[in-house]
Structure formats: structure tokens, C-alpha cells
C-alpha positions in Angstrom: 77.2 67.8 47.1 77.2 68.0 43.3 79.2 71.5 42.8 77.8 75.0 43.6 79.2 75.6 47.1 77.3 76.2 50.1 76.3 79.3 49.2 74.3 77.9 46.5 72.7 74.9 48.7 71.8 77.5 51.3 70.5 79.6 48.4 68.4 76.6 47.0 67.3 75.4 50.9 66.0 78.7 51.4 64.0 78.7 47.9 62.7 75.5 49.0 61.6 76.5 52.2 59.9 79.1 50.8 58.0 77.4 48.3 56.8 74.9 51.1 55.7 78.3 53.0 53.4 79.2 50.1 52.2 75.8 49.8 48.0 76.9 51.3 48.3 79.6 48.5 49.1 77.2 45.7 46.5 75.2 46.8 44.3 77.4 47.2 45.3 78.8 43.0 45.2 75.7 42.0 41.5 75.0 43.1 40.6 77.9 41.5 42.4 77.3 38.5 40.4 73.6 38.0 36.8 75.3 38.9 37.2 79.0 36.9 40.4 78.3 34.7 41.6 81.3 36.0 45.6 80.6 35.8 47.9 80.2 39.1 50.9 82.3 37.4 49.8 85.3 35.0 51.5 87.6 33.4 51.5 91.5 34.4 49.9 92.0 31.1 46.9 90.1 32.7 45.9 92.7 34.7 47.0 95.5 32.9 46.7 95.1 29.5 46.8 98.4 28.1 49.9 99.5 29.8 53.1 98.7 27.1 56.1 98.3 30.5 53.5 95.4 31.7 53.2 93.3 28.5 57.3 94.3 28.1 57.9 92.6 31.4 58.6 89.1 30.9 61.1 88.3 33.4 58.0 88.9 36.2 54.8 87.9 37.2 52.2 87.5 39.6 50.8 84.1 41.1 47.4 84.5 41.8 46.4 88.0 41.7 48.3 89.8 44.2 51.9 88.6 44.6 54.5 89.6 41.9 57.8 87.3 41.4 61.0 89.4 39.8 63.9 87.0 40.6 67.4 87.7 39.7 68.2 86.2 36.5 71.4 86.5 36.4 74.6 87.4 38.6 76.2 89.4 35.8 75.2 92.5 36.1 74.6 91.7 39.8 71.3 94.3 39.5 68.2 94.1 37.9 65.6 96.6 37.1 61.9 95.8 38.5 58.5 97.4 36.8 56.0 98.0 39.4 52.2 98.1 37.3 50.0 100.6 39.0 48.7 100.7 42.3 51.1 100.3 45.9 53.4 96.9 46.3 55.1 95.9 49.5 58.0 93.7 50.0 56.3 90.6 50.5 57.3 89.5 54.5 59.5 92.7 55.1 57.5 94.6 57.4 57.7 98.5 57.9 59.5 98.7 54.6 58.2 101.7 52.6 55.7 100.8 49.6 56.5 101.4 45.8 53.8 103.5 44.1 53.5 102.2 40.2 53.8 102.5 37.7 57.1 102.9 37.9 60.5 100.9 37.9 63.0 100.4 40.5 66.7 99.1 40.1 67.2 96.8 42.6 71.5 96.9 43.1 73.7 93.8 44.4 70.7 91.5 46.0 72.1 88.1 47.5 71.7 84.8 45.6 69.6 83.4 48.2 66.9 86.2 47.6 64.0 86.4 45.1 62.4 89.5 45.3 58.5 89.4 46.2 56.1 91.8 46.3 52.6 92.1 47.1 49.7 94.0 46.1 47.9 96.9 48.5 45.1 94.5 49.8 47.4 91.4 49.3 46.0 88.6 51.5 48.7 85.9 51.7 48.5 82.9 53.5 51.4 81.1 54.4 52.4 77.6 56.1 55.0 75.9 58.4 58.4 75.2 57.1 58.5 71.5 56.9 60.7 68.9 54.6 57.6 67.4 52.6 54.1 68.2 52.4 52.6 64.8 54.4 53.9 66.9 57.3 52.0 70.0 56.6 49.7 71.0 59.8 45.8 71.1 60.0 46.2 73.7 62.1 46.3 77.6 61.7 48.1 79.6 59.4 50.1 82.4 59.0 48.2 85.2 57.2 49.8 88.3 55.8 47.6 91.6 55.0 48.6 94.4 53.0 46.9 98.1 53.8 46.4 100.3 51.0 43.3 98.9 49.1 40.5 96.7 49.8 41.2 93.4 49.1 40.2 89.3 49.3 42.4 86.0 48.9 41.7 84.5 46.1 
């Protein structure tokens, strides 16, 4: 181990894992970045352009469309504050949890350092793979896919 504790390799195993899950996504972006030049990670400002708490929020932002990213930055304050464009976002993988209508902002209070806050779009369609330690053992087979009510919707 070089230093950190176990919380923090349990922290950065989890981030890792979670990366590998969203491996068919990034994929998936990342074709579509080469054929339209569309980018994998946008700002909020991407989609909402006109609205001043989008283009002020540069500690979040979306990969692909529908997905937004607010990680902790910081420990110190142990909170942060999350702006949620317009339109209904879920907790990405949290089901039954209740939706956050935007715009508006949230303070999230004493999250864990092995969590990143996700949230996806109303008509979010997110496919997800396996865990696995590398991605030569990634399956051929089927996938997890994770829909979100609220708004008609497509993956990428």
C-alpha cells in the first residue's frame, strides 16, 4: 500500500469498479464522438446555455447526454452543493429514491468518500456491464440496462 488507509483503497476499488460498469456506455460515447464529434463529457452549459447556474457549474457534468457527475471535491467542508439544470434527475442506481425537479440546487451533507454522486436524466437509458479486473474479460453477453421514467428518451 502506498499511504491512504483502507478506506481510501476501498474508496478508489469501488471508483474503479464503477468505471469498469460504465464501460458499454463509454464505448458506445466514444463511437459517437469519432462519427458526429459530439463530445463524451459536456458541460451543463451544453445543454442549457441560456441558463447562468449551468455555465456557473464547473465542478459537474454530464457524459453523454443524460448522466450528470458532481463528485465531492473536497472533504473539508464535508458537503457540497449540487445544481440540478431543468427537467427530473434520479440518483443513478438508487431505485425508489424520490427525483429532484430542476432547476434547482441541493446541498448534499456528509456523503462517504467512497461515493460520487450520479444522477440521471428523466428518459436516461444507461447501460451498464459486469464488474471485472480488466476489460479482455468483459462478456459478449447481455447487459444491464437502466431506464428512467419521466420523459421520452433514447441511449445515445
Amino acid at each position: 500500500r502506498t499511504g491512504g488507509g483502507p478506506d481510501a483503497e476501498h474508496a478508489m476499488r469501488k471508483a474503479v469498479n464503477l468505471r469498469y460498469r460504465f464501460i458499454p456506455m463509454l464505448y458506445s460515447l466514444a463511437h459517437r464522438q469519432y462519427d458526429s464529434l459530439e463530445p463524451m463529457f459536456r458541460p451543463l452549459a451544453y445543454y442549457w446555455p441560456h441558463d447562468v447556474r449551468s455555465a456557473a457549474a464547473t465542478d459537474q457534468w454530464l457524459v453523454g447526454s443524460s448522466v450528470m457527475v458532481a463528485p465531492m471535491l473536497s472533504v473539508f467542508p464535508p458537503w457540497r452543493q449540487v445544481y440540478f439544470p431543468p427537467g427530473k434527475w434520479y440518483r443513478l442506481g438508487v431505485a425508489g429514491e424520490s427525483a429532484e425537479e430542476g432547476p434547482t440546487t441541493v446541498t448534499l451533507n456528509s456523503l462517504p468518500l467512497d461515493e460520487v454522486p450520479l444522477y440521471a436524466r428523466a428518459g436516461a437509458i444507461v447501460p451498464l456491464g459486469p464488474v471485472v479486473q480488466s476489460t479482455a474479460q468483459l462478456p459478449e453477453g447481455p447487459l444491464e440496462v437502466q431506464v428512467y421514467g419521466g420523459a421520452d428518451g433514447q441511449f445515445v
